[in-house]
C-alpha positions as CSV (number, residue, x, y, z in Angstrom):
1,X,-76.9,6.9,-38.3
2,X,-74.7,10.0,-37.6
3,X,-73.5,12.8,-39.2
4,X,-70.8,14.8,-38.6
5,X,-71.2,18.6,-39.8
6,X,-68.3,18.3,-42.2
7,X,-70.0,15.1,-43.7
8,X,-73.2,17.2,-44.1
9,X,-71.4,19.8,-45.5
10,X,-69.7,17.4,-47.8
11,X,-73.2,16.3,-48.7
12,X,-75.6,18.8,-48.8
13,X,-73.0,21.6,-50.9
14,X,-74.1,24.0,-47.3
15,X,-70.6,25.7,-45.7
16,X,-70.0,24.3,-42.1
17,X,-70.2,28.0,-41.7
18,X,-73.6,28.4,-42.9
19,X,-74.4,25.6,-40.7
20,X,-73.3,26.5,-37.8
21,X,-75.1,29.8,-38.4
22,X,-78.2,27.8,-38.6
23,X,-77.2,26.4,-35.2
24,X,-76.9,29.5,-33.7
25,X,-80.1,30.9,-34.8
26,X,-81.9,28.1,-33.9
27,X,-82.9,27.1,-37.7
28,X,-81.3,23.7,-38.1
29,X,-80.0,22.3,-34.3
30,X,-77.8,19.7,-34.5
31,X,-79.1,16.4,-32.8
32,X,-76.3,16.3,-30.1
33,X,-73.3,17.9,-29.5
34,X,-70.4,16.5,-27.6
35,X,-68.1,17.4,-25.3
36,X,-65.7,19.0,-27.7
37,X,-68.3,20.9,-29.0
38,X,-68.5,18.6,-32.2
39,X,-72.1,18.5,-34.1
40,X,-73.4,15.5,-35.2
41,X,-76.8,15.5,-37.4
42,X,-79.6,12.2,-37.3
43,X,-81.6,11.5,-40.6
44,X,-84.2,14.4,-39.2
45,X,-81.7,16.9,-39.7
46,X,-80.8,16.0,-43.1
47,X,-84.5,16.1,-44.3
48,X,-84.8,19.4,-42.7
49,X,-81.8,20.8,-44.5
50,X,-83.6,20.0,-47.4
51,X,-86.5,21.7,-46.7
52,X,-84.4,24.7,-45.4
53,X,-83.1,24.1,-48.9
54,X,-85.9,24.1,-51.2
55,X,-87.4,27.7,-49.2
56,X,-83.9,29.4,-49.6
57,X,-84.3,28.4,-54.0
58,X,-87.8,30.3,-53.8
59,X,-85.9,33.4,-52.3
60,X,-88.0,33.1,-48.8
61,X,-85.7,34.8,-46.0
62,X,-84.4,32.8,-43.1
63,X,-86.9,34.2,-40.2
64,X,-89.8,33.0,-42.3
65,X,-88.4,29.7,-42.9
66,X,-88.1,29.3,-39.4
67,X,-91.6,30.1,-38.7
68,X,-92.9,27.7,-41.6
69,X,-90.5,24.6,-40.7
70,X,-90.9,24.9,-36.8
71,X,-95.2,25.7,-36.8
72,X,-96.9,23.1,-34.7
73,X,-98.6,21.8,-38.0
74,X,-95.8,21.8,-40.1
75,X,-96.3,18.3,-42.8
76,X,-93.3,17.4,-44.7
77,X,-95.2,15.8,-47.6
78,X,-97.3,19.1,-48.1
79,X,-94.9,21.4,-47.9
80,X,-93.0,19.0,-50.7
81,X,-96.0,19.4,-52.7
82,X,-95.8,23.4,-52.5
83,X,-92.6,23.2,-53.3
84,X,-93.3,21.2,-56.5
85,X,-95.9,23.6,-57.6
86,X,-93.6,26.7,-56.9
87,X,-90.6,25.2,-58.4
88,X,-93.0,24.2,-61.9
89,X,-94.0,28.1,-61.7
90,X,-90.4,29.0,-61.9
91,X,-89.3,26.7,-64.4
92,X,-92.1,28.2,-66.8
93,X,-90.8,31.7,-65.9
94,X,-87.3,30.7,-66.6
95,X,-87.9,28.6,-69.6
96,X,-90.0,31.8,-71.3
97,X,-86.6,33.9,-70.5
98,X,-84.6,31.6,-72.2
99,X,-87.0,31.4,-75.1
100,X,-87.0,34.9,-75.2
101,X,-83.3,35.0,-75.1
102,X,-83.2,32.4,-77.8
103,X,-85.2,34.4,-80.2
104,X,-83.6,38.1,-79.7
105,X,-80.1,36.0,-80.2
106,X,-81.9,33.9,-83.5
107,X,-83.2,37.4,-84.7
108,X,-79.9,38.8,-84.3
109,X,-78.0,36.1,-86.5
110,X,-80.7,35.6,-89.5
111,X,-81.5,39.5,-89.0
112,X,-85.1,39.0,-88.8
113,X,-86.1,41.7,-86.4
114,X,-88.3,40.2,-83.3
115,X,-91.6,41.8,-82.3
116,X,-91.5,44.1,-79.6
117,X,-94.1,42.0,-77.7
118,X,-91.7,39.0,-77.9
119,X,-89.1,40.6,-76.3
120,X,-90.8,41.6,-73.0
121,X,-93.1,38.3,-72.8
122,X,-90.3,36.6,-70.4
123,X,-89.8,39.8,-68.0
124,X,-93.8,40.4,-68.0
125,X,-93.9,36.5,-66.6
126,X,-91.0,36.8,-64.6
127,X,-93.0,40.1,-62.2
128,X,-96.4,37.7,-62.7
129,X,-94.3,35.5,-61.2
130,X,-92.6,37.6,-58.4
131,X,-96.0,39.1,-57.8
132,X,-97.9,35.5,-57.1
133,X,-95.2,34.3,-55.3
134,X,-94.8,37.4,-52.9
135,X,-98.7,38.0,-52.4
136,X,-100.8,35.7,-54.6
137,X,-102.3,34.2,-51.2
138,X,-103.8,37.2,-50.0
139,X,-104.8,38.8,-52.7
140,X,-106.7,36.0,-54.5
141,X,-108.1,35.2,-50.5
142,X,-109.5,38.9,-50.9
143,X,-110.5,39.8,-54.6
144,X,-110.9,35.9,-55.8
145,X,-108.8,33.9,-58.4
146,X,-110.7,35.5,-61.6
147,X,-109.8,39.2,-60.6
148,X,-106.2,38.1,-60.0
149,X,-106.1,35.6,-63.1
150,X,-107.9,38.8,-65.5
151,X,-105.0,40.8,-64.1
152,X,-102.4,38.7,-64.9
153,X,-104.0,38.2,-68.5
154,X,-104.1,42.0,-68.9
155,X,-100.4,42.4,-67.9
156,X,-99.6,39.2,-70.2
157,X,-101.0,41.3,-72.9
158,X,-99.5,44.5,-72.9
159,X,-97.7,46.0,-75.6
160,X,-94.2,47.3,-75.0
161,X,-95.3,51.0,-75.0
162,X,-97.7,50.1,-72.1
163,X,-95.0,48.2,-70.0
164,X,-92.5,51.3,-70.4
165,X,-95.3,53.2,-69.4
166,X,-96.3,51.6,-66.4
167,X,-92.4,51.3,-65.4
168,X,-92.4,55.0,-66.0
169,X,-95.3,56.0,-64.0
170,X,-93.7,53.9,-60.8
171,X,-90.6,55.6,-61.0
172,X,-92.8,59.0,-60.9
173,X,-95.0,57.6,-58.6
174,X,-91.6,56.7,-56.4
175,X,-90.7,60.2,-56.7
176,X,-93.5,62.4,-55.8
177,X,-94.0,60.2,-52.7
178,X,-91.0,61.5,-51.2
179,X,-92.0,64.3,-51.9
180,X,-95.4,64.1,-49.9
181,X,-93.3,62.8,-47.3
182,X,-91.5,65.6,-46.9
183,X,-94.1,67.8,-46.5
184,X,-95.5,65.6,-44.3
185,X,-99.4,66.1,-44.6
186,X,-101.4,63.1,-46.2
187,X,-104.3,65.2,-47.4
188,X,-102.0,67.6,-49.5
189,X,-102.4,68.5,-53.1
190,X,-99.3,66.4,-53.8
191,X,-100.4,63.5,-51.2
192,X,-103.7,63.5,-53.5
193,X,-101.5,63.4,-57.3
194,X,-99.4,60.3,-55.3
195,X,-102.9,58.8,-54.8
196,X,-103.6,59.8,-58.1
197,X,-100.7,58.4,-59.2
198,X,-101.1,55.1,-57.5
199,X,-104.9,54.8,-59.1
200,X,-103.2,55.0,-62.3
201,X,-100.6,52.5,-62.5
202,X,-103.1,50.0,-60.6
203,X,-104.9,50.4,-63.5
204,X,-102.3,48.9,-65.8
205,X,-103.4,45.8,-64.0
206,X,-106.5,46.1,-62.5
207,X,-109.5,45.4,-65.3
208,X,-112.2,47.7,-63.2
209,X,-111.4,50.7,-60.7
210,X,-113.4,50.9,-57.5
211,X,-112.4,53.2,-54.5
212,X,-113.7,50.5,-52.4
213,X,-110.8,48.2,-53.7
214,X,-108.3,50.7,-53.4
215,X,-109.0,51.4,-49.8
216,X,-108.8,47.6,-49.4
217,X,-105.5,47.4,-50.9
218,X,-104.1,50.3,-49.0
219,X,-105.4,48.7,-45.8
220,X,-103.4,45.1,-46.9
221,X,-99.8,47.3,-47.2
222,X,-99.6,48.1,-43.7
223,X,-101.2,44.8,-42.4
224,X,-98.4,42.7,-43.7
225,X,-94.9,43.5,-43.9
226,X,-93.8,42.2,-47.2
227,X,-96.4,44.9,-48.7
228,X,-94.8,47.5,-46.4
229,X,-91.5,46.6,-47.3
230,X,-92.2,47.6,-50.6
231,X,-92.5,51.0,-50.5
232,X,-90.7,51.7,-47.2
233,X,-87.2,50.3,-48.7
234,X,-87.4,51.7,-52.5
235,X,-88.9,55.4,-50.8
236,X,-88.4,56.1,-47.3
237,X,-89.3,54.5,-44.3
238,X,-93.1,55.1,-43.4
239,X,-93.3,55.4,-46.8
240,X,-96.1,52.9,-47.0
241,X,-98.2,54.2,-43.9
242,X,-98.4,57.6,-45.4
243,X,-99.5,56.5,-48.8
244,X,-101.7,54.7,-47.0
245,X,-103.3,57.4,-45.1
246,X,-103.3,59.0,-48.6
247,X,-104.9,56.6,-50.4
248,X,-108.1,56.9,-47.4
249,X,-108.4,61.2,-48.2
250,X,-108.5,60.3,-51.6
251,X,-110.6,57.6,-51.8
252,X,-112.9,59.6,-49.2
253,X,-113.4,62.5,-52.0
């Protein structure tokens, strides 16, 4: 059976816009075109529009989507399977937000003040969350699941004066960083305080301190893009290679 890219449209809630975009960047190819340059799509194409689908919900950008769905070892059942887990992991997130917006809005009618803890329990998840799901894989592949699972805890548990604080200290972190940059030298006195800087508000998560591990860490921003993205798009671009080489003087001394 046959589908023509308005009936897929019609079915799937996608633009015929959006999929003819996919067309054109080779994502989702239609199974023939004819001579009038109509699309039609075959059962295959539907399934992979839902995969397409389910990455797009977890916020996973196009290019990588098309690396996933077109690897040589790409199983449909398994990736179903991740998706299950990572849409479970975002229900809990989003559920604890709506509790949490539930009892600010219940405290606010019976004028019960809420705890200060209860307030920021959703938005500590929601960055667990954001942090597992951006670069829970290789973290827990290099430190193990208890150093990543007693990091989590120790976040979890935070008091609201600790969370401002460690929000704080990135913005100041953010800041001086530039500044390094600017200068331009990674062994600086204010390279070292960015180092310095960095140490600290690792420790807001980390439960033991070890130059070793922050070398290690330093090493995994510039080996994968989505750490280097980090840095380079809320600083400057390079951003992440000189804290980097920062992070290695200070580590050194």
């Amino acid at each position: 059976m046959e589908f023509s890219i308005q009936e897929l449209a019609n079915m799937s809630g996608v633009s015929t816009r959006t999929l003819r975009y996919y067309d054109e960047i080779g994502l989702l190819k239609p199974a023939r075109t004819n001579e009038a340059g109509y699309r039609f799509y075959t059962q295959d194409e539907v399934d992979m529009l839902q995969q397409i689908l389910f990455y797009r919900a977890l916020d996973i950008k196009l290019s990588m989507i098309q690396e996933i769905i077109q690897a040589p070892d790409f199983q449909q059942k398994e990736a179903l399977e991740s998706h299950r887990v990572a849409l479970l992991q975002r229900k809990q997130q989003l559920d604890k937000l709506l509790q949490t917006v539930e009892q600010t809005i219940q405290s606010l009618e019976e004028e019960a003040p809420m705890t200060n803890e209860a307030k920021f329990e959703g938005f500590k998840e929601k960055l667990i969350e954001d942090n597992e799901k951006q670069y829970g894989d290789e973290i827990r592949a290099k430190y193990g699941n208890e150093t990543v699972d007693t990091s989590n805890a120790k976040l979890r548990n935070m008091t609201e004066e600790q969370y401002e604080a460690m929000q704080q200290l990135e913005q100041q972190l953010f800041a001086r960083l530039k500044e390094a940059i600017e200068i331009g030298d990674a062994s600086s006195d204010i390279a070292m305080e960015v180092a310095e800087l960095h140490k600290r508000w690792l420790c807001f998560n980390w439960s033991k301190y070890s130059k070793e591990a922050h070398a290690g860490l330093a090493q995994m921003y510039i080996a994968d893009e989505r750490f280097t993205a980090y840095y380079d798009e809320r600083v400057a671009p390079g951003a992440t290679q000189f804290l980097h080489e920062a992070i290695l003087v200070y580590t050194r001394n």
